[in-house]
C-alpha positions as CSV (number, residue, x, y, z in Angstrom):
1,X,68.9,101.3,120.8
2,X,72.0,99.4,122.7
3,X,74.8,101.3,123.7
4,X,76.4,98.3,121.3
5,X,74.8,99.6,118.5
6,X,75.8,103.2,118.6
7,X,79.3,102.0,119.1
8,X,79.3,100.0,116.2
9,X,77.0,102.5,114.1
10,X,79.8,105.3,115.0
11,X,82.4,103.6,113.2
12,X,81.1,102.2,110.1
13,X,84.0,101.5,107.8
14,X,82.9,103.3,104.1
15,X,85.0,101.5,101.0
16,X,84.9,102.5,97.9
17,X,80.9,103.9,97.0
18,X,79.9,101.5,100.1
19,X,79.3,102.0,103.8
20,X,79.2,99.1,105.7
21,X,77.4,99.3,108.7
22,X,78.8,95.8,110.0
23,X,82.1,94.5,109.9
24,X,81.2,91.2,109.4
25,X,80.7,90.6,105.6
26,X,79.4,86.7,104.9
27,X,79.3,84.9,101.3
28,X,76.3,82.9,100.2
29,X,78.0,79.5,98.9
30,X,77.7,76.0,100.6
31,X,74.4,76.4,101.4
32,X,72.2,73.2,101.5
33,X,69.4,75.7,100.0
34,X,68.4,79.1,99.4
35,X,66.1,79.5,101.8
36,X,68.4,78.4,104.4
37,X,70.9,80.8,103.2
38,X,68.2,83.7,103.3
39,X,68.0,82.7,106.9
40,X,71.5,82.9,107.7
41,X,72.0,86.4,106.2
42,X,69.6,87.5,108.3
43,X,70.5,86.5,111.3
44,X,73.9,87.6,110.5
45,X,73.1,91.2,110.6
46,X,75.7,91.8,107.5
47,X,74.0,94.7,105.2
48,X,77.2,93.4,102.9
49,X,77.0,90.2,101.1
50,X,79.7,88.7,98.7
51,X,78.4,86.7,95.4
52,X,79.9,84.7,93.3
53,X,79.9,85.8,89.7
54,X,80.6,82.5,86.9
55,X,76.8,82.0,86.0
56,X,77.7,78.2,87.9
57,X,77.6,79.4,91.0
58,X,74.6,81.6,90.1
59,X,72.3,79.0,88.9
60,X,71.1,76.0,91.3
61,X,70.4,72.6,89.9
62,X,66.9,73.6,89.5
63,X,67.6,76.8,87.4
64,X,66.9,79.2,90.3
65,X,68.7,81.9,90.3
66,X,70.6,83.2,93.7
67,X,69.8,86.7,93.3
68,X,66.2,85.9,93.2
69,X,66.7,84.6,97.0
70,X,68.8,88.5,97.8
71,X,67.1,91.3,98.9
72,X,68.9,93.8,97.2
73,X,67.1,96.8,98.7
74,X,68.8,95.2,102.0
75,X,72.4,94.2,101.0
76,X,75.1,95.5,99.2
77,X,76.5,92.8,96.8
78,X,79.9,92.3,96.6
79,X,80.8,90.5,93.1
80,X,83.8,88.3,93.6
81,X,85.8,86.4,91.1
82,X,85.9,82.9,92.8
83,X,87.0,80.1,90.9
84,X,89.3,82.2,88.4
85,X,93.0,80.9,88.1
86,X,94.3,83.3,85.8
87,X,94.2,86.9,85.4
88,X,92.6,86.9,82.3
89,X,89.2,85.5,83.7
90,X,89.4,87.3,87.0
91,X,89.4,90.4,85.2
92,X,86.5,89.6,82.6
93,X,84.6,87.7,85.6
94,X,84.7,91.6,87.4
95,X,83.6,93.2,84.3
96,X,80.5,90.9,84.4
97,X,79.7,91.6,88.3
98,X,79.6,95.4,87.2
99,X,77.4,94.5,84.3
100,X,74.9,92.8,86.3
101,X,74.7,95.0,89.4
102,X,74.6,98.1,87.2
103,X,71.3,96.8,86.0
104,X,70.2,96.0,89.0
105,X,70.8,99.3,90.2
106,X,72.7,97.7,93.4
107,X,75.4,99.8,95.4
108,X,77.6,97.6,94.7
109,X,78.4,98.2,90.9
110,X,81.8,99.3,90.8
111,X,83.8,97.2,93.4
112,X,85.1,93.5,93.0
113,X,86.4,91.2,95.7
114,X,89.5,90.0,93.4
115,X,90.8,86.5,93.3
116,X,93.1,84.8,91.5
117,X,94.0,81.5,93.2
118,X,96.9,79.1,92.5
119,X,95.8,75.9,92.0
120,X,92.7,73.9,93.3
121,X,94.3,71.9,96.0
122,X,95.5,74.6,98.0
123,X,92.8,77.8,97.3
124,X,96.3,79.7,97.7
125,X,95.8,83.3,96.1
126,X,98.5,83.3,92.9
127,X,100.3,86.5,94.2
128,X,101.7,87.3,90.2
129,X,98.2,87.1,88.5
130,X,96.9,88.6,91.4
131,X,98.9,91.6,91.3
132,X,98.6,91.8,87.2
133,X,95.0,91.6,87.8
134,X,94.5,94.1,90.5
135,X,96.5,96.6,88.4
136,X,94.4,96.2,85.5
137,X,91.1,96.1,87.4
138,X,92.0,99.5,89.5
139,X,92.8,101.0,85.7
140,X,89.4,100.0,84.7
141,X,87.9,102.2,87.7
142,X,87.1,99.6,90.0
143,X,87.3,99.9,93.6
144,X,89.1,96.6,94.5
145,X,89.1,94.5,97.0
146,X,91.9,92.2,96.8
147,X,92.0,88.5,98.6
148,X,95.9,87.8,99.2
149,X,98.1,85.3,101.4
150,X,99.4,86.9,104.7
151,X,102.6,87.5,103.3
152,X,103.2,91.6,104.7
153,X,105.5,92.3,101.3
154,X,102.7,91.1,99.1
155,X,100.0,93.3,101.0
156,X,101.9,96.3,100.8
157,X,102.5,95.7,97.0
158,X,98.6,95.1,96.5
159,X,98.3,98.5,98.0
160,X,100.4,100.1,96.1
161,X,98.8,98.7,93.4
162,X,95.9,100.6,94.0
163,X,93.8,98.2,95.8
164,X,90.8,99.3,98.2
165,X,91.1,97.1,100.8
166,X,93.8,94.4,101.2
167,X,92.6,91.0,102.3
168,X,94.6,88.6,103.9
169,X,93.5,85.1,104.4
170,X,93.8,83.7,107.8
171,X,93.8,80.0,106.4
172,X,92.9,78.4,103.9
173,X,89.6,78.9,102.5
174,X,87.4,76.6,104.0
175,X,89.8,75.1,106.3
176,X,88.3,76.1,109.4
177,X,91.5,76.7,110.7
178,X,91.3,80.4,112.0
179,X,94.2,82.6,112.3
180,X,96.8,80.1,111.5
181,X,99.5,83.3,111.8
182,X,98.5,86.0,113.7
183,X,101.8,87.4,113.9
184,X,101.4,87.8,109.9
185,X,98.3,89.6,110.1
186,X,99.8,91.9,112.7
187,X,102.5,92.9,111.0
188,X,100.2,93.6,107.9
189,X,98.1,96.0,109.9
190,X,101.2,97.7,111.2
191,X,102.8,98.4,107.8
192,X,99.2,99.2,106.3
193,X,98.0,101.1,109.1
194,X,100.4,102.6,111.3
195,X,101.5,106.3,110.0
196,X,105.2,105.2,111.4
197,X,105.4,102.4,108.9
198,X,104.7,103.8,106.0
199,X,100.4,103.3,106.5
200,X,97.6,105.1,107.1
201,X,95.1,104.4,110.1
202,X,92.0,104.6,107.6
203,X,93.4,101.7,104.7
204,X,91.0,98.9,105.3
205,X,92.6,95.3,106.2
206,X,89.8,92.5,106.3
207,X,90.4,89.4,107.0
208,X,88.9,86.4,104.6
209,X,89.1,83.0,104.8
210,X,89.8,80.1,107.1
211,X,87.6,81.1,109.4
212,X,85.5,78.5,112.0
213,X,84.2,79.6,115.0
214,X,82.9,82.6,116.4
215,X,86.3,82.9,118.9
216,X,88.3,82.9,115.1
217,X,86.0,86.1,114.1
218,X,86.7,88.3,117.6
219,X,90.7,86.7,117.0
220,X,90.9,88.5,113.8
221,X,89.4,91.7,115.2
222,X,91.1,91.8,118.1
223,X,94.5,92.2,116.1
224,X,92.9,95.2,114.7
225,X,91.4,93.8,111.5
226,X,88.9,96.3,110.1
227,X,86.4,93.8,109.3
228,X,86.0,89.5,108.5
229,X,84.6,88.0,105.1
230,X,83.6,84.0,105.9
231,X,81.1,81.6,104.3
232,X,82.0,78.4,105.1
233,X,82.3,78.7,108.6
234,X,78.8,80.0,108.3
235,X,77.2,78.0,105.7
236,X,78.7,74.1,106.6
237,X,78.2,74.5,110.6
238,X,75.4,72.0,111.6
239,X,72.6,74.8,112.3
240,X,73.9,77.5,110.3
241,X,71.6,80.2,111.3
242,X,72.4,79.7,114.8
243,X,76.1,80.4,113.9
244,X,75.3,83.2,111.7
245,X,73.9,84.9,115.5
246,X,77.2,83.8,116.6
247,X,79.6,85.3,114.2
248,X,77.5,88.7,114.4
249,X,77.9,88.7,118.2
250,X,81.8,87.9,117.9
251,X,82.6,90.4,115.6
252,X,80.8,93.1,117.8
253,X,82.9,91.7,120.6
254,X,86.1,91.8,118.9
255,X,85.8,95.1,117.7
256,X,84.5,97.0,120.7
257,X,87.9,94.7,122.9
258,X,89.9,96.5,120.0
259,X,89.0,100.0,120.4
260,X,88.2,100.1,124.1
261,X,92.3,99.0,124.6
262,X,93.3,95.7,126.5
263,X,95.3,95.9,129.3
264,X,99.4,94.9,129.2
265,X,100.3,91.0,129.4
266,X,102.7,91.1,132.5
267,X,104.7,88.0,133.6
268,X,103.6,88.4,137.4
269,X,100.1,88.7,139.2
270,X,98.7,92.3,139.6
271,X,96.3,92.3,142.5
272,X,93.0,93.5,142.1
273,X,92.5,95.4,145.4
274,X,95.7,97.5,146.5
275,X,97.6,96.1,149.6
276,X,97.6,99.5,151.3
277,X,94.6,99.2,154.2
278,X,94.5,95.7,154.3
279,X,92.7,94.3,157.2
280,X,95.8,91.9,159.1
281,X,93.1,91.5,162.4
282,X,89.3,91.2,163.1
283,X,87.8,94.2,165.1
284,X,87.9,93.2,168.8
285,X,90.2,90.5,169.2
């Protein structure tokens, strides 16, 4: 086993009644077909794997079934409420996921990646139903994860809320954008993570959303970020299995540049061999 591996495997990040064993959680949308996607998820290396719920995005036009295409022995599903613009539905959309994972006896009964978007133009998360919806969710015993802008104010209120994990979005979904505001997500780790702010080094921050190439995924981590959820970036790219390799490979990197401690940006060159002992003459002249 690679020295990478054991790295990695040392710091699995455990949410909730789930351990996840890499950082990189994908969706399983967009996908020109099942079998494709079944590919991707493998080369992806995720052992997390976030589904949406409404029985539309379950069902192809042929009547297959998603789940049919998951090994669920493999993956953890994460049920998400995609496609809900109102607390209301979020909240009966989660209660659904449980349903159907308890019955299929998958780990992942109990949690909920929670959204509650705006409108349909934008994909923006609706930061009041969110919050209503998160509060009512946490009451009902779920562990939830909670899909928010990168406002810092609204991520500490999610939290206080009772949410698992904040999520902040580092564009908007599908945008392929990246991290549009880095200084945003940094300030959200800081006052969700650092003891000195008010945090706690443990409180899972994952990015979702926005992101497009693997240099996005290693961005995100390289703030800090505990983890990255992204589908599109994944699922639209022209040989989507070939990315999935890539994103895996870019988180890995990201996190391991995280914890090993970059060095200080300085305004002037540092040489790389000390001046002291410098050869000024060649021997014999």
């Amino acid at each position: 086993m690679s020295t990478t591996t054991n790295t990695m495997q040392a710091s699995d990040l455990v949410i909730g009644p789930v351990t996840i064993t890499n950082r990189l959680i994908v969706g399983t949308g967009k996908y020109g077909d099942y079998e494709t996607m079944q590919r991707a998820l493998d080369a992806s290396g995720a052992n997390v794997i976030t589904v949406a719920v409404r029985r539309e995005r379950l069902i192809d036009e042929q009547g297959r079934s998603i789940l049919d295409f998951i090994d669920t022995d493999r993956y953890t599903i994460l049920p998400n409420t995609a496609g809900c613009f109102n607390c209301e539905d979020a909240v009966r959309i989660a209660h659904l996921g449980r349903e159907i994972l308890s019955q299929m006896n998958n780990p992942g009964a109990g949690w909920v990646k929670l959204e509650v978007l705006g409108d349909r133009t934008t994909l923006l998360p609706d930061p009041v139903g969110t919050l209503e919806a998160c509060r009512q969710l946490v009451d009902d015993g779920f562990t939830v994860m909670c899909y928010s802008s990168d406002d810092p104010i609204m991520a500490c209120r999610l939290r206080d809320a009772g949410a698992a994990s904040v999520m902040p979005a580092g564009s908007p979904i599908g945008s392929g954008r990246g991290i549009a505001n880095p200084a945003a997500i940094a300030i959200i780790l800081q006052l969700l993570k650092d003891p000195d702010h008010g945090g706690a080094p443990h409180y899972p921050v994952i990015v979702d959303a926005g992101v497009g190439a693997p240099s996005d995924v290693t961005a995100a981590m390289e703030l800090g970020a505990d983890g990255v959820l992204l589908n599109t970036g994944i699922a639209h790219a022209k040989d989507p299995v070939k990315m999935a390799h890539a994103m895996r490979h870019a988180c890995e990197a990201g996190r391991l540049g995280a914890t090993a401690g970059r060095i200080a940006k300085k305004l002037y060159a540092t040489a790389s061999s000390p001046w002291e002992g410098v050869i000024t003459t060649i021997p014999g002249e």
